[in-house]
C-alpha distance (Angstrom), angle and dihedral (degrees) to the residues before:
residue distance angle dihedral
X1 . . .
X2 3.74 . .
X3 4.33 79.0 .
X4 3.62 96.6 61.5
X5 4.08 89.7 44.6
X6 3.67 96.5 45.1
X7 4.67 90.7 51.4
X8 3.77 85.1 43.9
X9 3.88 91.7 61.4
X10 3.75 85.9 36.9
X11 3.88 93.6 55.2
X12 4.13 88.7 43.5
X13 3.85 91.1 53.2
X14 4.05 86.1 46.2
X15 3.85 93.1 45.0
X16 4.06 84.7 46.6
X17 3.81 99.3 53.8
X18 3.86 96.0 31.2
X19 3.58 97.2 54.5
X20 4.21 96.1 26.5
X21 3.86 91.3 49.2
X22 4.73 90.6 43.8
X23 4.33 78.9 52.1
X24 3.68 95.9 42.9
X25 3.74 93.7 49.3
X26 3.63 92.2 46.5
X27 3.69 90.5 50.5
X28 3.36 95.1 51.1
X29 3.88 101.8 40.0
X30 3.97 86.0 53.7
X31 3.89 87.4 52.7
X32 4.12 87.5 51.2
X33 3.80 90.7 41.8
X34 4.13 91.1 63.0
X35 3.73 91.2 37.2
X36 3.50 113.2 44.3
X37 4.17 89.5 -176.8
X38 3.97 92.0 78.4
X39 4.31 93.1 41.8
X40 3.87 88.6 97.4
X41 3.48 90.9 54.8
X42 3.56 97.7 39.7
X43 3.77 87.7 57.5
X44 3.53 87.7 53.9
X45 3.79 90.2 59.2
X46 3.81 108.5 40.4
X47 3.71 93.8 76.1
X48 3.92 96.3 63.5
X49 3.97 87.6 43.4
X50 3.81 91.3 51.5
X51 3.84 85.4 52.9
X52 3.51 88.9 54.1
X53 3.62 95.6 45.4
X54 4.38 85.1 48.3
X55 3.72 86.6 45.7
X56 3.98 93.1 57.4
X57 3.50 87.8 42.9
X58 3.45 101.4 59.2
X59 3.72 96.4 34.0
X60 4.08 82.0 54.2
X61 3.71 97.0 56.3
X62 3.77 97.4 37.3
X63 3.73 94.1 52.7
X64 4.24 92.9 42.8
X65 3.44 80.0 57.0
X66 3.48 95.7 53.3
X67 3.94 93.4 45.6
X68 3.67 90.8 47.2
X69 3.68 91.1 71.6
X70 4.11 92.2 35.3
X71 3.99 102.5 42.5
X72 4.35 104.8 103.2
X73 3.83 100.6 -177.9
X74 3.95 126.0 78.4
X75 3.90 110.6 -67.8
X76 4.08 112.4 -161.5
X77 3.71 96.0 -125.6
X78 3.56 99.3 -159.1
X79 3.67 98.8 57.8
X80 3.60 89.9 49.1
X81 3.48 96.9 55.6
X82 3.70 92.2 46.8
X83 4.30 87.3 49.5
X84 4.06 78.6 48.8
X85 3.58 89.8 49.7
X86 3.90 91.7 43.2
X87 4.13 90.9 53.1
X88 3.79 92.6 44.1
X89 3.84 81.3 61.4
X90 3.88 103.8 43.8
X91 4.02 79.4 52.4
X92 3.82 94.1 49.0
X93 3.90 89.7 42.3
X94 3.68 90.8 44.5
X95 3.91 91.2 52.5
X96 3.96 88.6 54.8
X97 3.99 92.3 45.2
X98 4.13 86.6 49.8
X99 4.19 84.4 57.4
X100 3.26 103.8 40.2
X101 4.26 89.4 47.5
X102 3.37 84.5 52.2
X103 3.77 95.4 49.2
X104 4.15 85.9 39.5
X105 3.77 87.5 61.5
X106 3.68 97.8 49.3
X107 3.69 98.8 51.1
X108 4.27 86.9 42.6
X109 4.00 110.3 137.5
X110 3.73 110.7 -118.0
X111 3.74 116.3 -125.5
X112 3.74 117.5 -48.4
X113 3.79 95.1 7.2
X114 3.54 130.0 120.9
X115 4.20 119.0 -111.6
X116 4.08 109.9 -101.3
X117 3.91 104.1 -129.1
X118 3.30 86.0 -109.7
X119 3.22 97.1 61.5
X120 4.10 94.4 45.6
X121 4.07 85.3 48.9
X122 3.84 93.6 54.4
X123 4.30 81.0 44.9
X124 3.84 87.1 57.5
X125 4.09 98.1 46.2
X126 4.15 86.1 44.0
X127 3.71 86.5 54.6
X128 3.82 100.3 39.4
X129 3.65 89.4 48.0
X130 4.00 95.6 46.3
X131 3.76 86.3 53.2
X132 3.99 91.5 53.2
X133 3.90 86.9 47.7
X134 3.60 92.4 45.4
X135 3.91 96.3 55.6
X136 4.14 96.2 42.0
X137 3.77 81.3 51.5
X138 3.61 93.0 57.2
X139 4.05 94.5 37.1
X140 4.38 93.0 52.0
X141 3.80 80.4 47.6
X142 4.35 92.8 60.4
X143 3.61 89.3 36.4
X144 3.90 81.2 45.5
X145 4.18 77.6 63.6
X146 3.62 103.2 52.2
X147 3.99 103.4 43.0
């Protein structure tokens, strides 16, 4: 039994930095988006709260796993596949956010220049997509609440 406990706090802590890091960021890059002064730094910080976010991830999935082989009482199935689903989504999303961040980087205007359209398209996905990721975050973390 001490298993099952010892996943549980491990899918907690995952759920906590997964979904607290995807808020932070978004938080923070909508600070840097209305003042352009702090972007540099911001860019200097989104990596280590993207590993955090990866970290939660991974410790999420590993330890479901775990608990899916552990867990005794009635499970509803179909709301677990659809949270499965949901995660397999936030990864894939999360995947294409990585690439275009890295791409957003690479076409970054150096001081006192003005942003290629290129660079403000790739901008646009990165934000579209970090709002997607966002809101599945928050919607495996109520269905987190009812399994």
């Amino acid at each position: 039994m001490a298993w099952l406990e010892i996943f549980s706090l491990l899918h907690f802590i995952g759920l906590a930095w997964g979904l607290g890091g995807a808020t932070a960021a978004a938080i923070i890059s909508a600070k840097a988006e209305k003042n352009p002064e702090i972007s540099p730094a911001v860019m200097k910080i989104i990596p280590a709260m993207s590993e955090l976010i990866w970290l939660g991830l991974i410790l999420l999935i590993l330890s479901g796993i775990g608990m899916s082989f552990l867990i005794e009482w009635p499970v509803n199935k179909q709301m677990l596949l659809v949270k499965h689903v949901l995660v397999a989504w936030i990864v894939i999303i999360g995947v294409i956010i990585g690439i275009n961040a890295k791409r957003m980087h690479a076409l970054a205007p150096k001081p006192k220049e003005k942003p290629s359209a290129q660079f403000l398209a790739a901008k646009k996905l990165l934000k579209a997509f970090s709002i997607i990721n966002l809101i599945l975050w928050y919607v495996v973390a109520v269905m987190s609440a009812f399994l």
